[in-house]
C-alpha positions in Angstrom: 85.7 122.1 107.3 85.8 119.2 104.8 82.9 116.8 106.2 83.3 112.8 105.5 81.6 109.7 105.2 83.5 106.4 106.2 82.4 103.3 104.5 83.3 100.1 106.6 83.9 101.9 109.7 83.3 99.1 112.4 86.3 97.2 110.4 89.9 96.5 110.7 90.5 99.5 108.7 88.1 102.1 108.7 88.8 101.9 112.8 92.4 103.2 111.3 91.3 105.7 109.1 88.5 106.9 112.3 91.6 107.5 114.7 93.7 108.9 111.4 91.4 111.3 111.3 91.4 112.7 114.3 94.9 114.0 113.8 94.2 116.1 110.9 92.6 120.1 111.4 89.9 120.6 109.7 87.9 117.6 108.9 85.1 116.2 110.3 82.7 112.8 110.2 79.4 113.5 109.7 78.6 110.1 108.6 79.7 106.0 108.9 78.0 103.4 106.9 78.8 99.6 108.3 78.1 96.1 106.8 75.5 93.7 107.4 76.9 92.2 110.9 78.1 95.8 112.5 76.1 97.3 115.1 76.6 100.6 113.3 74.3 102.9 115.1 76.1 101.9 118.5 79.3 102.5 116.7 78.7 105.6 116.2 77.2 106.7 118.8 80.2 105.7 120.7 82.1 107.6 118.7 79.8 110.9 118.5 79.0 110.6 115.0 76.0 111.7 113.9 74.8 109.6 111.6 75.2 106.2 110.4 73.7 103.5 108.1 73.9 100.5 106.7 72.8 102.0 103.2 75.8 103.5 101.6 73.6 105.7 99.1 71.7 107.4 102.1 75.1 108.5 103.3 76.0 110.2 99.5 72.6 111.6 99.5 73.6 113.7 102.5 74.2 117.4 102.0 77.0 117.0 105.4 78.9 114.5 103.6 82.1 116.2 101.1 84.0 112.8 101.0 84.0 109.7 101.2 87.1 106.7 102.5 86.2 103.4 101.4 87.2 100.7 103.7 84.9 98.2 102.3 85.1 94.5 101.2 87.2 94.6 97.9 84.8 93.2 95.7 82.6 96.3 96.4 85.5 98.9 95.8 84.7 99.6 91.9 81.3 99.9 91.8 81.6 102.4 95.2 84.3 104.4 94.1 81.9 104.8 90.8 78.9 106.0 93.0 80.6 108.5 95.1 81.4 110.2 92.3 78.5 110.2 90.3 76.8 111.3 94.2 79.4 114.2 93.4 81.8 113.1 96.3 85.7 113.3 96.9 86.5 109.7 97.5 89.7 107.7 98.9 89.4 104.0 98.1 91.3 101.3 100.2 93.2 99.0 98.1 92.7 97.7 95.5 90.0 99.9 93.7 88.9 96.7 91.7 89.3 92.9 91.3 89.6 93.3 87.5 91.3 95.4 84.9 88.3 96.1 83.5 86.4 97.9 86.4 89.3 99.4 87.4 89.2 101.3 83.9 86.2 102.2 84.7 87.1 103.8 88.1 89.3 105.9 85.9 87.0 106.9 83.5 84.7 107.7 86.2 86.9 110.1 87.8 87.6 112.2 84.2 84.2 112.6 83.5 83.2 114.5 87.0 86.9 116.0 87.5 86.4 115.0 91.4 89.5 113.9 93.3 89.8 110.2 93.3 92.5 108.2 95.6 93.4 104.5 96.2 95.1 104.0 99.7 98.5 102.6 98.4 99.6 103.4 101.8 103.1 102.3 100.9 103.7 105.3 99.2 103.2 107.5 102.3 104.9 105.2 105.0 108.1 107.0 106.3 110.1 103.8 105.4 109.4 103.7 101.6 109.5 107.4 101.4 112.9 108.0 102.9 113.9 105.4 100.3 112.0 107.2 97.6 113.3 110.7 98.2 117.3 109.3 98.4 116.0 107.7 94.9 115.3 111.0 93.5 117.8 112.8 94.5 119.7 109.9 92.5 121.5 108.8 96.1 120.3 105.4 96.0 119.6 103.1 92.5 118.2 99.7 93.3 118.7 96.4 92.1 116.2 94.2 93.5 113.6 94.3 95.9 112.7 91.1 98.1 109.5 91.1 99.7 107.3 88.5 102.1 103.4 89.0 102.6 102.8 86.3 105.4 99.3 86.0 106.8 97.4 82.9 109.0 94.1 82.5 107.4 93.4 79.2 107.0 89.5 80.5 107.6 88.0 83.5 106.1 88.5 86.0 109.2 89.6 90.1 109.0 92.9 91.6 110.1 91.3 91.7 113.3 90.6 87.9 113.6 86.6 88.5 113.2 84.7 86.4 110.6 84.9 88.1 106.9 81.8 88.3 104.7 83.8 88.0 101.8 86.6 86.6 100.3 90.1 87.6 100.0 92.8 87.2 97.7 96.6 87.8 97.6 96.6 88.5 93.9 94.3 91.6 93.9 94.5 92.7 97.0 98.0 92.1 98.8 100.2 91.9 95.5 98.7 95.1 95.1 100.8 96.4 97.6 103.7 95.7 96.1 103.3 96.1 92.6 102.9 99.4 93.3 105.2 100.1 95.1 107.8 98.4 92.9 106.7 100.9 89.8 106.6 103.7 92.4 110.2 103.7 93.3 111.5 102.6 89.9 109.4 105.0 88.0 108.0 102.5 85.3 106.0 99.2 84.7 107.8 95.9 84.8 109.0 94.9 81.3 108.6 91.3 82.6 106.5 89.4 85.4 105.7 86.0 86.1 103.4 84.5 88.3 103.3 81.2 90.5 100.4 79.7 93.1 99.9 76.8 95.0 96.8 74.7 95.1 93.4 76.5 96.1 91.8 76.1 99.3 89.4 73.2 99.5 86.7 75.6 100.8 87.6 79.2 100.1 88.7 78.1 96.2 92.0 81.4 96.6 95.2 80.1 96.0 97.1 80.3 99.9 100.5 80.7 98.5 101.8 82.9 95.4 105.3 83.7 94.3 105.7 87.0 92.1 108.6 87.9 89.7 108.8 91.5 88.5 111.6 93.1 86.1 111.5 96.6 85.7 113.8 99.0 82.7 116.2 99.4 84.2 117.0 95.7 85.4 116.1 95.7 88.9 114.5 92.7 90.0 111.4 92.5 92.9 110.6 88.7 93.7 107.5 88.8 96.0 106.4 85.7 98.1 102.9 85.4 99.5 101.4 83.2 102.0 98.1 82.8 103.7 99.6 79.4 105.4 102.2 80.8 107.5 102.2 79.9 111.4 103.9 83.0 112.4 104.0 86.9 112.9 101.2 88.2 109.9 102.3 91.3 107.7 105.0 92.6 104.8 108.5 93.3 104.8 110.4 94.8 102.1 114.7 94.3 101.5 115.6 97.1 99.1 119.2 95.8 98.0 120.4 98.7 96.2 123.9 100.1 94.8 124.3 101.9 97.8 123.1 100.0 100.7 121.2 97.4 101.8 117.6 98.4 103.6 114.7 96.6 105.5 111.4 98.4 105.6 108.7 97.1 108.5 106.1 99.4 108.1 106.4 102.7 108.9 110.0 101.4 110.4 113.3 101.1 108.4 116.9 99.7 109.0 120.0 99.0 107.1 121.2 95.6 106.2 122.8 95.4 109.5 119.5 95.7 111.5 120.3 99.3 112.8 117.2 101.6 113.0 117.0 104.8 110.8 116.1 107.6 112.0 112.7 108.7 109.9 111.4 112.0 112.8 112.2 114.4 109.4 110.7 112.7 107.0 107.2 113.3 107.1 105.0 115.5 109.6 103.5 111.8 111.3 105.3 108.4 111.5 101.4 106.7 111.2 101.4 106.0 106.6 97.7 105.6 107.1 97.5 109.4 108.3 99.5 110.8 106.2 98.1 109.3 103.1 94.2 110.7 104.9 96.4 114.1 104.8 97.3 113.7 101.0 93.9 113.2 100.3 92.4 115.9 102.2 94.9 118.1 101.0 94.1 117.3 97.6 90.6 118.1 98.1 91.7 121.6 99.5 94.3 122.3 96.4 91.7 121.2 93.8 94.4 118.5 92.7 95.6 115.3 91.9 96.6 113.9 94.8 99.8 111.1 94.8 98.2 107.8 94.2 94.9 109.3 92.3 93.3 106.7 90.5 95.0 107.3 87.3 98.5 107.0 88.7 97.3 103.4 90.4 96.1 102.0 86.8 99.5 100.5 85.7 99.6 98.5 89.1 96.0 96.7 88.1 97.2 96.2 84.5 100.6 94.8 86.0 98.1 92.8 88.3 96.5 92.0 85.0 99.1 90.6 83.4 100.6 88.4 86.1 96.7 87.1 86.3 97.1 85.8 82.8 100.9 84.3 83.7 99.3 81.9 86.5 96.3 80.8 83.6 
């Protein structure tokens, strides 16, 4: 039984990672930490958890906690991810596991020196959608030549995925760029050779750029333009085009189609259709193996230098 701690459980996301959970044999909360406005200790209860707290290092002082997930404000990732592992814990990071190159390094060099297994949440990589495109890339079905993706959110105020007030601010550089620039160098195997970055005027109040445009060119000449918004008046999320030699496909999640707006079918792809569980499962399983899971730490540090890079591009 592998016992775990979730950080920023009362949020938008550790609620996801709580019912994730649930699917997976073998694993059990012992333990939920929450922010400074959460009613933890209700939470839990609620839940039957047994503990919680508002003080992240009680949790790692535990002796029932294994892991921990991180589903925490993103200015907090780095110097968490550090302290789970120092605490000696397992530890899966929502993205992005820093705001900076520089602590993201450190993640990394963090995660060497105590040999612990150390995940970022670049739950693209697990949605059936991008894997069913993934696997026909390796199996050297599919080559593509440009990806086209929208990141389109309504936050004109600082407020959560869930609509509820934020504590801190969010970005679409560091965090929702993230997204993409991994996913880009996941499914064409290398860092960009190129990138360019655009933004729009910052918010009066919030000081984040609310619109960002994104060029990426990787080796082998395929092209992903990303567009970013935090001023659009309409459905919120991502959508992906892969325009590739063999096909045309739309990725919505966990959902694909082709160009023509018919639904793949995805039911053998992966053993859920739910990207946030199976990426839980990864990590898990990684624990188990006493192995590097997909997405480790080290295999998310050319996405923050890319992020890096494009940083420099808007200067």
């Amino acid at each position: 039984m592998i016992r775990l701690c979730v950080a920023g459980a009362a949020g938008a996301f550790g609620t996801k990672h709580l019912d994730a959970l649930e699917a997976i044999e073998g694993v059990t909360v012992t333990s939920v930490v929450g922010g400074p406005p959460d009613d933890i200790e209700g939470f839990a209860a609620a839940r039957g958890i047994p503990h919680a707290t508002k003080d992240l290092d009680e949790a790692l002082a535990r002796a029932d906690v294994d892991a921990v997930i991180l589903a925490t404000p993103t200015p907090l990732h780095a110097q968490q991810t550090i302290a789970c592992l120092r605490a000696g814990k397992h530890v899966l990071c929502e993205i992005p596991m820093a705001d900076s190159l520089a602590d993201a390094r450190a993640v990394v060099q963090a995660q060497k020196e105590t040999g612990l297994v150390a995940m970022v949440d670049h739950v693209r990589r697990f949605n059936p959608s991008h894997q069913w495109i993934h696997q026909k890339i390796r199996a050297g079905e599919l080559t593509i030549q440009q990806m086209d993706v929208q990141t389109y959110f309504f936050r004109r105020s600082n407020t959560n995925a869930k609509g509820e007030p934020r504590t801190w601010t969010d970005h679409l550089l560091w965090h929702h760029a993230c997204h993409t620039v991994d996913l880009f160098q996941y499914q064409t195997g290398s860092a960009p050779v190129q990138v360019f970055g655009l933004q729009g005027p910052p918010h009066p109040e919030l000081g984040i750029a609310m619109d960002m445009t994104i060029g990426m060119k990787a080796p082998t000449g395929a092209l992903c333009t990303l567009s970013l918004s935090f001023n659009n008046d309409g459905p919120f999320g991502t959508w992906f085009r892969y325009i590739c030699d063999n096909g045309t496909y739309v990725a919505r999640y966990d959902d694909l189609f082709d160009g023509h707006d018919r639904q793949i079918d995805l039911s053998g792809v992966a053993v859920s259709s739910n990207g946030i569980e199976l990426a839980d499962r990864e990590f898990i399983a990684a624990i188990r193996e006493g192995r590097e899971p997909n997405s480790s730490v080290a295999q998310a540090l050319p996405a923050m230098e890319t992020l890096d890079r494009i940083e420099k591009s808007l200067r």
